[in-house]
C-alpha positions, 0 to 999 in steps of 0.5 A: 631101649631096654629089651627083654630076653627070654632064656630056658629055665635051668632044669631044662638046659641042663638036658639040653645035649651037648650039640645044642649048648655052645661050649660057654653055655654048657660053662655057665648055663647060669649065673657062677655063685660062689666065693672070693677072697678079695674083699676080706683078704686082699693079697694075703690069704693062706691056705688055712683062711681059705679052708675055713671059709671054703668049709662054711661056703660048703654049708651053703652049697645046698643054695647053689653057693659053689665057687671058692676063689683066691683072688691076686697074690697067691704066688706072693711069698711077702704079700703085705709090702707094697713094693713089687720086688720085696713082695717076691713072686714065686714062679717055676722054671718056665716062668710060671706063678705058683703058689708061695709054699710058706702060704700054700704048704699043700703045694711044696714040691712043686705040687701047685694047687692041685692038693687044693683043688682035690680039697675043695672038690671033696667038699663038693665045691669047685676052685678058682684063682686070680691072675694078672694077664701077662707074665712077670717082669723079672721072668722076662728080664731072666728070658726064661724057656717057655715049657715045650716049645724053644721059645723064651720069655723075651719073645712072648712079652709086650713091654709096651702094655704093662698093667698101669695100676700093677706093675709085677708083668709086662703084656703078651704078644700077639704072635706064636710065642705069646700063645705058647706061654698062654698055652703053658699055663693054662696046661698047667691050671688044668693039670691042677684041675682049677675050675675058674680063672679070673683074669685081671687088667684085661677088660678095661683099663686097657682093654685086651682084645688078643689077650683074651682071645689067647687065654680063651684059646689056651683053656680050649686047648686043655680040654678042661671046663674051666670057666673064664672072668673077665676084670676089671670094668667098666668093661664097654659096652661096644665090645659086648659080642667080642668078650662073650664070644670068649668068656662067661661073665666079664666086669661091667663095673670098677671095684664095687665097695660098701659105698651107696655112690661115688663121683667119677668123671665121665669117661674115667672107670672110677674107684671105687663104685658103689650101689646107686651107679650099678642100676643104669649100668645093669640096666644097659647090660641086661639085653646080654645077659644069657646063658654061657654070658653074665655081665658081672657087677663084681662081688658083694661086700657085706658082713666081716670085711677083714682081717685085710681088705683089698681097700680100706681098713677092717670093718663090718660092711658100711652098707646099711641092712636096707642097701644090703637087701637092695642090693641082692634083690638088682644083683638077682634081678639083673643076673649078675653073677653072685660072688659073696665078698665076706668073711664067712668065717663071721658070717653074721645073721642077717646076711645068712638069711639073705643068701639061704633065701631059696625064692631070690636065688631062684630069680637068679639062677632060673628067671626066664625073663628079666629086664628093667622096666622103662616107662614107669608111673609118674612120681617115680623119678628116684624109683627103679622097677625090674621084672622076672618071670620063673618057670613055664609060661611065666608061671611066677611073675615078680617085681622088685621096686627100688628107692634111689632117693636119701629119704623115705618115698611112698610109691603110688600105682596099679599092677596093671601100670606095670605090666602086670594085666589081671593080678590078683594077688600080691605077696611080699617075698621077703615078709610073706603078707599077702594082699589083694592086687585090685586098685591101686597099691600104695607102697613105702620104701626106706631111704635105698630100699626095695622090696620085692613081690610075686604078684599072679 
């Protein structure tokens, strides 16, 4: 049964004190918006890709656009062989990944990411990485020290819980040389002043309980506010409690691509997902989406996907204007973290005015109640209707409306059906017309389409 929550509108969170946050609340209090590499780059972005879109992402910073993050393969001297050996890794004499130099020049001399970092944090943004749990095979197979401790490389790691669909690491231990490794490098993120770590192979498929609880441990330690992902999904929903007891968002979702649907089999995490799936599974993570905690349905892949996307060939996204809108609107709706996939280097137009739509993101960021509503109008069958309210008192109320279906549908209510007692005026939020709210409303959408309203 759906469930509505009712959280603090941001303004007022962030006043709150910091004995009345839990650490993970005063993390995320909202939603993480930012940027990942994934998506247009896969393994091979270099330090000057980066920039460049870390530049534009600047520019839309004043909408709350804030996290830059490489995804996996930073440490990767070759990242366009397939083959983990010829890919050559690049780790320090503890073990550790670091950036591969002739990609990174800013982290020669062993400088790491911290020359980034201070970058990107003179643009006014914040700066995060992808990694796979676990440490690197040949690191073990070399039993390297683990800094500051006499354990080494072969106490720490698990070679019976490798990453099945990446094979550089082995897995962690559960035992006091696992942490020490943990701890090591999580000390050294901090000291490169990373202020996001996504955390890949650990979620689901297997699901790692101990690791995630080393790795939340080892940030604690440093003292630095570093906020933990989580990946990939479908991360279960019986393990709710357990992941947000240590990270701030946690992928409820396998890859999502341009894609409207996909066929899985029941059980199986799927690759890759697509739009229609993510409505029931937003749905039945929406009761736990709260500050410090965001389920997460994974990036957004519009615009420029390229010059090397992490699936397919380079294309502009395959997703048409109206699935992009939908998207949005269940992405904003639901709360789910906002990480853009695209090339911003070829930002094109329409997804600029999705973006820099203040009113939506607001949705996101400060709803103090949103939820999906279950007991819709007859004639809805391929429809889905979610509510929000933004500010005090509910002092603006929206609904989004959504059409599954491959053709067009015209959807017949009244507000009141919907929850909406003594409306009297509608506003479409993305066209601005105006209407009065009294009978019954009459409403067209596009095959997966959707539009949204504030209605008061």
């Amino acid at each position: 049964m759906f469930r509505s929550k009712r959280f603090l509108p941001a303004v007022f969170a962030a006043m709150l004190s910091a004995a009345t946050l839990s650490h993970a609340q005063m993390l995320a209090p909202t939603p993480p918006m930012g940027w990942n590499s994934w998506d247009a780059y896969g393994l091979t972005i270099d330090e000057a890709q980066f920039k460049a879109n870390a530049t534009v992402l600047a520019r839309l910073k004043q909408y709350g656009w804030q996290y830059a993050v490489i995804d996996e393969g930073w440490y990767m001297a070759n990242p366009f062989s397939k083959d983990v050996e010829q890919q050559q890794y690049r780790w320090n004499g503890n073990g550790l990944l670091i950036p591969a130099p002739d990609r990174f020049p800013s982290a020669a001399n062993g400088a790491g990411f911290k020359p980034l970092a201070d970058w990107v944090h003179a643009q006014g943004l914040k700066f995060g990485i992808h990694i796979v749990r676990g440490i690197p095979r040949q690191v073990v197979a070399a039993n390297l020290p683990i800094a500051g401790t006499h354990y080494t490389a072969q106490e720490a790691a698990d070679t019976t819980s490798p990453c099945p669909w990446n094979h550089g690491n082995w897995g962690i231990k559960d035992n006091t040389a696992g942490q020490a490794y943990y701890d090591s490098m999580m000390k050294m993120y901090a000291s490169w002043d990373i202020d996001f770590i996504k955390v890949d192979c650990i979620s689901y498929g297997p699901y790692r309980p101990t690791e995630i609880r080393q790795i939340a441990e080892a940030i604690r330690k440093t003292g630095r506010p570093i906020v933990l992902s989580l990946s990939p999904g479908p991360t279960a929903l019986a393990n709710a409690a357990e992941v947000g007891k240590y990270a701030q968002m946690w992928r409820i979702s396998n890859d999502h691509w341009d894609v409207w649907t996909t066929e899985h089999k029941p059980g199986h995490g799927g690759f890759p997902f697509g739009l229609k799936g993510a409505f029931d599974r937003l749905a039945e993570w929406s009761p736990y989406a709260k500050p410090g905690n965001w389920p997460d349905e994974d990036m957004l892949p519009w615009g420029w996907l390229g010059p090397h996307p992490g699936w397919g060939q380079p294309r502009q996204s395959h997703e048409t204007h109206d699935e992009q809108r939908t998207e949005f609107t269940l992405w904003t709706f639901a709360r789910s973290p906002l990480i853009l996939g695209a090339n911003l280097t070829r930002l094109d137009d329409f997804t600029r005015s999705l973006i820099t739509n203040r009113e939506v993101l607001s949705i996101n960021q400060h709803a103090a109640e949103s939820h999906p509503i279950k007991d819709l109008p007859a004639g809805f069958d391929h429809a889905r209707v979610w509510e929000a309210s933004v500010g005090a008192g509910r002092a603006k109320q929206y609904f989004a409306l959504f059409n599954l279906d491959d053709y067009p549908v015209t959807l017949h209510f009244t507000w009141a059906a919907l929850g909406a007692h003594g409306a009297r005026e509608m506003r479409n939020v993305w066209d601005g017309h105006r209407a009065k709210a009294a009978g019954t409303v009459a409403v067209t959408l596009p095959p997966h389409g959707s539009t949204l309203y504030q209605v008061q």
